[in-house]
C-alpha positions in Angstrom: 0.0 0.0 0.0 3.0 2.4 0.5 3.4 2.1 -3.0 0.3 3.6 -3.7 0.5 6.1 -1.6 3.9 6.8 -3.2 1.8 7.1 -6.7 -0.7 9.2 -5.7 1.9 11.5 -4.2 3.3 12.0 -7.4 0.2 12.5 -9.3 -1.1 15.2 -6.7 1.9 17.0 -6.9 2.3 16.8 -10.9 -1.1 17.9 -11.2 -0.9 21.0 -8.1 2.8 22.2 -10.1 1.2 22.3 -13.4 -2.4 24.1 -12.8 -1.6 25.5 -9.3 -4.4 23.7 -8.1 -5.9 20.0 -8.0 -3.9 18.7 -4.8 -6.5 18.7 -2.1 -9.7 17.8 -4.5 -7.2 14.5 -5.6 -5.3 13.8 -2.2 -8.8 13.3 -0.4 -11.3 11.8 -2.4 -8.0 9.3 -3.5 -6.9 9.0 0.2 -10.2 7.7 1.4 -11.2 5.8 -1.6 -8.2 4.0 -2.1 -6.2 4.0 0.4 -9.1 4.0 2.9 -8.2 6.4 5.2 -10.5 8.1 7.2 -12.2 11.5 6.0 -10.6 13.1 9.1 -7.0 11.7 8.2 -7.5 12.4 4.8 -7.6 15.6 5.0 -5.0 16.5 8.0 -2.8 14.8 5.2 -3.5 16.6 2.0 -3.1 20.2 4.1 0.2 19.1 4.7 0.9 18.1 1.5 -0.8 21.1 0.0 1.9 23.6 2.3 5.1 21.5 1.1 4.2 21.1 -2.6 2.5 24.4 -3.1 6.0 26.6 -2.0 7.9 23.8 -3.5 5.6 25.1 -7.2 5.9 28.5 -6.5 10.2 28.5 -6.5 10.3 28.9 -10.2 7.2 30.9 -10.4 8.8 33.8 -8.2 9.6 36.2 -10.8 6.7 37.8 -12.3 4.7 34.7 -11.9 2.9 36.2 -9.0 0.7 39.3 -8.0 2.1 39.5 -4.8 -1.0 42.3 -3.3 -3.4 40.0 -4.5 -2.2 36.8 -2.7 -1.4 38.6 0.4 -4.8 39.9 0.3 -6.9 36.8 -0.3 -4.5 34.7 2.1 -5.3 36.9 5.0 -8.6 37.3 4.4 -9.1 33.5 4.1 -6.6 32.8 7.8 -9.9 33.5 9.7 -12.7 31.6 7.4 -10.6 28.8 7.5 -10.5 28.5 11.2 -14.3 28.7 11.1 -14.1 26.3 8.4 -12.6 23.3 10.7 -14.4 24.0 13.1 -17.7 23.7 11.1 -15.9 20.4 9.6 -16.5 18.4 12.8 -20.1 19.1 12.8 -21.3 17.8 9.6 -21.1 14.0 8.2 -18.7 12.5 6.2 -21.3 11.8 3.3 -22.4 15.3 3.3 -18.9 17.2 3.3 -18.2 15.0 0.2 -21.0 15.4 -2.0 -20.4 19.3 -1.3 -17.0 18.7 -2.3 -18.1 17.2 -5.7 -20.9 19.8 -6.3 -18.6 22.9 -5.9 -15.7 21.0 -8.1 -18.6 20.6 -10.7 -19.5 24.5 -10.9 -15.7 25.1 -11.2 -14.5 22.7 -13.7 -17.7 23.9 -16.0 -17.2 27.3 -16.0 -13.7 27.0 -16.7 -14.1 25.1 -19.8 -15.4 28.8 -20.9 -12.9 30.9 -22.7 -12.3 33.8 -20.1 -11.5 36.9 -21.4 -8.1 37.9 -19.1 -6.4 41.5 -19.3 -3.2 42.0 -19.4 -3.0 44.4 -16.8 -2.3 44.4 -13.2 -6.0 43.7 -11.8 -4.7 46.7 -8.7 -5.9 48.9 -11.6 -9.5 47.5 -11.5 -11.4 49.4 -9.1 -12.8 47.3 -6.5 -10.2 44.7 -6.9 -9.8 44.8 -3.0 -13.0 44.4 -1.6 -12.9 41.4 -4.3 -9.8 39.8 -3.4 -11.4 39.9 0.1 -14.3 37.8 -1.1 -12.7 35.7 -2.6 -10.4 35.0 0.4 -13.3 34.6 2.6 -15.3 32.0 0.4 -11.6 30.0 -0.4 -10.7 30.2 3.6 -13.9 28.6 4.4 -13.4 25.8 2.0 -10.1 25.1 2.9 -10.7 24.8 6.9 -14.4 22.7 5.7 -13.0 20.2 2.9 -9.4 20.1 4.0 -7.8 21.3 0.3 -5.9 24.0 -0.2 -9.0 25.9 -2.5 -6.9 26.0 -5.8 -9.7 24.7 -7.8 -11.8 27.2 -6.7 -9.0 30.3 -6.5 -8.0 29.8 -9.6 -11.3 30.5 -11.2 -12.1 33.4 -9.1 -8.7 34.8 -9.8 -9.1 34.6 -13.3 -13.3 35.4 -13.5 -13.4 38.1 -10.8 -9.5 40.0 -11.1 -9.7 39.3 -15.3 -6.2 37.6 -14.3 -3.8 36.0 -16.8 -4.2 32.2 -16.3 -0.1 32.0 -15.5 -0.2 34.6 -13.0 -3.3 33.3 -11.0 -1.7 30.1 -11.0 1.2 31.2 -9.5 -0.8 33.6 -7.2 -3.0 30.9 -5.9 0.0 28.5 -5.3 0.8 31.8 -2.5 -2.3 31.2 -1.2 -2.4 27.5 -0.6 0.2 27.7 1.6 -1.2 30.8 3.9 -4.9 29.3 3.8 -3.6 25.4 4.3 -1.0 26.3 7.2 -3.9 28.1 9.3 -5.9 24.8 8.4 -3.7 22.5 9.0 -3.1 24.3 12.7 -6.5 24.2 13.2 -6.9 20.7 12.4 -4.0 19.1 14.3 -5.3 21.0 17.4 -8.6 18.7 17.4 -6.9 14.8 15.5 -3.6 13.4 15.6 -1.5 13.0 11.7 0.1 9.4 10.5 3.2 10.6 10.3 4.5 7.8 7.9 1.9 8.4 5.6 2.0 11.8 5.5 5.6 11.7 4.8 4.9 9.0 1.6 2.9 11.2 0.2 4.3 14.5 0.8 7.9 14.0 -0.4 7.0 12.1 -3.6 4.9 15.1 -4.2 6.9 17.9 -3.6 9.2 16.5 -6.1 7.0 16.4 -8.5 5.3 19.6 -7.8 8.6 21.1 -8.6 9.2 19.1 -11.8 6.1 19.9 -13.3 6.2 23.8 -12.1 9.0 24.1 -14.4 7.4 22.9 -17.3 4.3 24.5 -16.8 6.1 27.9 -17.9 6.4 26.3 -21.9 2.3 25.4 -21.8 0.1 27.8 -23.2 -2.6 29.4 -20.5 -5.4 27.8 -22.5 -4.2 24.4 -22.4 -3.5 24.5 -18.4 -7.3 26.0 -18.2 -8.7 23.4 -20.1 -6.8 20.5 -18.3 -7.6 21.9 -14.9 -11.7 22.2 -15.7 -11.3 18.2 -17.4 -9.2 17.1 -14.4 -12.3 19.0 -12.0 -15.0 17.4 -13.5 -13.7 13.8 -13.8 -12.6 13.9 -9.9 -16.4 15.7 -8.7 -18.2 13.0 -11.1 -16.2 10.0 -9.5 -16.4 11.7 -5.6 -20.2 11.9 -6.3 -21.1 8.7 -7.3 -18.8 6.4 -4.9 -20.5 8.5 -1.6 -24.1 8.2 -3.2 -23.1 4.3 -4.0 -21.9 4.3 -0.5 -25.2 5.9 1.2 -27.4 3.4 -0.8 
């Protein structure tokens, strides 16, 4: 089974390194169905993993790969949300907090297989671009502390739809946020549960590796393709969470 959990590692932190998102909404789902780790586990594990891959993603992405204001201000924002996330996580079942998980991941992945019309320009010269990077931080916080992922599936879209962001910079942007969002998280959630260290391990390592590998060859992809393969990679994963937790229920 450590071999599987190598695997996955790898996948999750191919897939985070190229589209700057993906790790959490893979890492859980694949965790509990495959592995069969509990939902609680599960996610302790991808946080961690989400931290360690996502600053491992953003080392080539440092030079004018990322809008440093906007991070900053959607990462704070989301600190507090995604302390009232966790603790709204222990309230709700399993089941529920899954089928969630799929339904969001479908509205994302659809509305990214849209063309999306990105500026050029710094999205600072937008007016109201604060009061919505503070939205968006909120809404992403509250995911990450309730699902236990690091919100790149959804930042990435609201980057891009709400801040008219170039697809290259909001993936390097987001990959900032992960790790401010997923620390508080993962703080949160290691107050209340304990982490399997060895597993963790298995599957962070393999996937910071990765995450590095494929963060380097994102920069030769053209923004299209990495939107496209993030909103195919969405919808596969939300189809498959749905159905094995409905099959599950019945």
């Amino acid at each position: 089974m450590i071999f599987v959990v190598i695997a996955l590692g790898v996948l999750v932190g191919a897939i985070l390194g190229l589209v700057g998102a993906g790790g959490g909404i893979i890492a859980v789902p694949a965790l509990v169905g495959i592995v069969g780790v509990p939902v609680a586990d599960a996610m302790a594990t991808s946080l961690v993993m989400a931290v360690a891959s996502a600053a491992t993603a953003v080392l080539p992405r440092l030079r004018g790969g990322i809008d440093w204001s906007v991070a900053m201000a959607v990462g704070l924002a989301g600190v507090p949300a995604a302390l009232a996330g966790t603790a709204l996580n222990a309230l709700l079942p399993q089941s529920v907090l899954l089928i969630g998980f799929g339904l969001l991941m479908v509205a994302a992945g659809l509305r990214m297989l849209r063309p999306l019309r990105s500026r050029t320009e710094d999205p600072e010269r937008h007016r109201g671009w604060l009061f919505r990077a503070l939205l968006i931080g909120l809404g992403v916080g509250l995911l990450t502390g309730l699902l236990g992922v690091g919100g790149g599936f959804v930042i990435v879209p609201a980057l891009t739809l709400m801040l008219r962001m170039p697809m290259k910079r909001a993936i390097g942007t987001s990959l900032i946020i992960i790790v401010i969002n997923s620390l508080a998280a993962a703080a949160s959630h290691l107050s209340v549960g304990g982490l399997d260290i060895p597993l963790t391990l298995a599957f962070t390592i393999p996937a910071m590796v990765a995450s590095l590998v494929a963060a380097r060859l994102a920069g030769r992809l053209p923004g299209r393709s990495l939107q496209l393969s993030f909103a195919i990679l969405v919808l596969c994963i939300a189809v498959v969470t749905i159905i094995t937790t409905v099959v599950a229920l019945a």
